[in-house]
C-alpha positions in Angstrom: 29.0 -9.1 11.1 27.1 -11.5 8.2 31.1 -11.6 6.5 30.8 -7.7 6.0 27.9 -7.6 4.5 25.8 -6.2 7.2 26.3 -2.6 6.5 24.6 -3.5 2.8 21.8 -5.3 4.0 20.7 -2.4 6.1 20.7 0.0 3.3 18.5 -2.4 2.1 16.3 -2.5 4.8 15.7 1.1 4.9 15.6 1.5 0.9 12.4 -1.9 1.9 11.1 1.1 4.5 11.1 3.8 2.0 9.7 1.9 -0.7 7.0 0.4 1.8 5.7 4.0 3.0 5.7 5.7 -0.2 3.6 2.7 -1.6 1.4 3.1 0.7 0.6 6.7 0.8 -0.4 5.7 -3.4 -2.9 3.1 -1.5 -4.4 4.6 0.9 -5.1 8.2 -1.9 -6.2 5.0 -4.5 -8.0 3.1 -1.5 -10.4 6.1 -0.9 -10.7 7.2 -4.4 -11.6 3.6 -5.0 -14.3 3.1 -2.0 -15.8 6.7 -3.3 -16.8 5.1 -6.8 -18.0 2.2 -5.0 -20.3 3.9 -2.8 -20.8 6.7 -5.5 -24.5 6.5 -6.6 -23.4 7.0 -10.3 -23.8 3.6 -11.6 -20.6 4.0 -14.1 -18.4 4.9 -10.8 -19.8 2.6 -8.7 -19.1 -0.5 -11.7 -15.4 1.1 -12.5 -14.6 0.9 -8.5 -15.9 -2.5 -7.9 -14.0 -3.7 -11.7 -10.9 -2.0 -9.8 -11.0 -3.9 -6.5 -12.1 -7.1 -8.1 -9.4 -7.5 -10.9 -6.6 -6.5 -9.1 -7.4 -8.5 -6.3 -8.2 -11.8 -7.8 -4.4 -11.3 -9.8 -1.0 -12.7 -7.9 0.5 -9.7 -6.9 4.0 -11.1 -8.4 2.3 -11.5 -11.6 1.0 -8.1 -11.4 4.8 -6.6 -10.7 6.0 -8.7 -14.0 3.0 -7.0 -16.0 3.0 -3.7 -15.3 6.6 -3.4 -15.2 7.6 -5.0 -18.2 4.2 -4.1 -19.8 4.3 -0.2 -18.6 8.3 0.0 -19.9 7.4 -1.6 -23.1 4.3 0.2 -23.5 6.4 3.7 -22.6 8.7 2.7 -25.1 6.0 2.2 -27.6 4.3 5.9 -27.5 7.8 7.6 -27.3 8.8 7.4 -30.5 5.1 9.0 -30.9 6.2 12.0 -29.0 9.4 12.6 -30.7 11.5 10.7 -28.3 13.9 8.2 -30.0 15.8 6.9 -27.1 15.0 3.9 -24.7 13.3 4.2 -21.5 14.3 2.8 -18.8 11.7 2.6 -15.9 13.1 3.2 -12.7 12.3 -0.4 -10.6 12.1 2.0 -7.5 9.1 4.1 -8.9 7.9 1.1 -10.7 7.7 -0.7 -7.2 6.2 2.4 -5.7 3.3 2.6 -8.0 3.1 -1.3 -8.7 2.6 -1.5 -5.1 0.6 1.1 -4.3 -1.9 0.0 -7.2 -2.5 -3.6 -6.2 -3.1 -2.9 -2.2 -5.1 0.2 -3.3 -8.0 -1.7 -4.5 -7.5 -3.7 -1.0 -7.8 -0.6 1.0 -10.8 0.1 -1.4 -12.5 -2.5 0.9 -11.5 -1.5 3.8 -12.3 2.0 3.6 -15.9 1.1 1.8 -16.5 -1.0 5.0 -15.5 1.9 7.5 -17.7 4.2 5.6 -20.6 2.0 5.8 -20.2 1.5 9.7 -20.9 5.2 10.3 -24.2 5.7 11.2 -26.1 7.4 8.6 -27.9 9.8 11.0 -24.0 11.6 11.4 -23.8 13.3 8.0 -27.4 14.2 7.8 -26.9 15.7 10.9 -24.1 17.5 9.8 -26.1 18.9 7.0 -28.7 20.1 9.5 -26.5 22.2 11.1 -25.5 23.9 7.8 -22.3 22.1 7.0 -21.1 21.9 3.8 -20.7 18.3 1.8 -17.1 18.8 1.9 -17.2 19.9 5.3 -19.4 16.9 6.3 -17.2 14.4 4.4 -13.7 15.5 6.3 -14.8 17.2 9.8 -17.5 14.3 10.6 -17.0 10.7 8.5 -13.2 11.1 8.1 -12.4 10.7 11.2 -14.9 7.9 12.4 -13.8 6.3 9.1 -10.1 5.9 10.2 -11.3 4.6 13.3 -13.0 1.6 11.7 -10.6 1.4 9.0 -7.6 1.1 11.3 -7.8 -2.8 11.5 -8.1 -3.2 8.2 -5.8 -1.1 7.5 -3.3 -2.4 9.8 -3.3 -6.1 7.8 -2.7 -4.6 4.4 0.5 -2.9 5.9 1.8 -5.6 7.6 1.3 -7.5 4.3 2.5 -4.7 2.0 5.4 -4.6 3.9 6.0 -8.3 3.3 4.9 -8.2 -0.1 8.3 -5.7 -0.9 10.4 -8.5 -1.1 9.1 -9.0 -4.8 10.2 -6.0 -6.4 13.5 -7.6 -5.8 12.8 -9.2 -9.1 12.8 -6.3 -11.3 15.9 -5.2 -9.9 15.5 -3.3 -7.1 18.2 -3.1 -4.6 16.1 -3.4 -1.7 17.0 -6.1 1.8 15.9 -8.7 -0.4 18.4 -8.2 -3.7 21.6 -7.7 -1.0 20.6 -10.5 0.5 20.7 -12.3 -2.6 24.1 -11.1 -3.7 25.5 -11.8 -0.7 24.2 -15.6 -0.3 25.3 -15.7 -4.1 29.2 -14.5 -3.6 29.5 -16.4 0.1 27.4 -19.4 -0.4 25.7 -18.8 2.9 22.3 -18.4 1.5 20.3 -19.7 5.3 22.6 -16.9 6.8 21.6 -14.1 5.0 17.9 -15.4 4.2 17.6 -15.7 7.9 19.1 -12.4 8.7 16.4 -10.6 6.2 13.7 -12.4 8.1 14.7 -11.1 11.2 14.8 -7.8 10.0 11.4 -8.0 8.4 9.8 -9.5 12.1 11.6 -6.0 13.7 10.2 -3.9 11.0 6.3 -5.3 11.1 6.7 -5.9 15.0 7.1 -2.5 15.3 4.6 -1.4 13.1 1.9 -3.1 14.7 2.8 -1.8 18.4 2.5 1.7 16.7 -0.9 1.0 14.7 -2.3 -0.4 17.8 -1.3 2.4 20.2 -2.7 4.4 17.3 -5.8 2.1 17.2 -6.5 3.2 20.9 -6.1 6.5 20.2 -8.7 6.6 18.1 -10.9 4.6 20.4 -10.9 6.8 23.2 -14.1 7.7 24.9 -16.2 5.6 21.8 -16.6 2.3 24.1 -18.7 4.2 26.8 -20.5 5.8 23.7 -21.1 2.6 22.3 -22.8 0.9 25.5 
């Protein structure tokens, strides 16, 4: 199958999966740390969140993966030497992806998760604190959980999109789907093969992900319809 090659691609494509869901899990804890300082009453926060989500969104997300990799490994390089540490440092592209990734689509989950936190009625967490809860107790036992329910939508398109979006750490050397799929068009000269087969794999992989999100997406919305009529 795809000239032998098919075995390789499909390390690949789970080394794409890996990379995809630890990238995210950096979002989503920089997505909520991000929509805090935007809705944090502390003017300072409030203008550091909003700086956050607009800069890194109005950047191209490949020129953002050039930056911070070759900028954060020549930067690293910089301050050793500071530390007593004469030898080169060599970034790893896999946690260079991880963290490049989960930076830029943090400040995009910042949006969504300011969004879900501002479709919660008010009257819920003062209610909360009426019956003696604790901040803390308020924030995770009442607005958490009607947070993820709006946020699931949202959330749903910046995973399908991260997920997509993978395919660029190819360029810094990762040997995710993408980079075998290179080699191999390279060494047979069948680039539409390969290419096509790495598309297919990416349809599978974001297929299933939004059957999963939108049985998850139900989930949440059980009993809330009735509620909301």
């Amino acid at each position: 199958m795809l000239n032998g090659y098919g075995s390789t691609i499909l390390e690949g494509a789970w080394l794409t999966l890996i990379l995809a869901l630890t990238s995210m899990a950096v979002a989503v804890t920089l997505g909520l740390l991000g929509a805090a300082c935007r809705l944090s009453p502390i003017k300072w926060l409030s203008l550091l969140g909003e700086t956050y989500a607009t800069v890194i969104r109005g950047i191209p997300d490949l020129v953002l993966i050039l930056l911070i990799f070759y900028g954060g490994q020549d930067m690293v390089n910089r301050l050793a030497p500071m530390l007593g540490y004469d030898d080169y440092i060599d970034i790893n592209p896999f946690i260079a992806g991880v963290f490049t990734m989960g930076f830029i689509f943090g400040a995009y989950l910042s949006e969504t998760f300011r969004g879900a936190f501002m479709a919660i009625p008010k009257g819920q967490a003062e209610a909360g604190a009426a019956y003696g809860m604790s901040g803390m107790q308020v924030f995770f036992r009442i607005l958490v959980p009607q947070m993820i329910r709006f946020a699931i939508p949202g959330f749903t398109n910046n995973w399908l999109v991260l997920t997509k979006a993978t395919a660029l750490i190819s360029v810094v050397g990762l040997q995710d789907m993408m980079f075998k799929a290179k080699s191999a068009a390279d060494a047979t000269r069948e680039p539409f093969t390969f290419y096509l087969a790495v598309a297919g794999l990416y349809l599978v992989l974001t297929s299933v992900s939004l059957l999963a999100l939108r049985y998850l997406e139900k989930r949440y919305s059980v009993g809330t319809k009735a509620a909301d009529l």
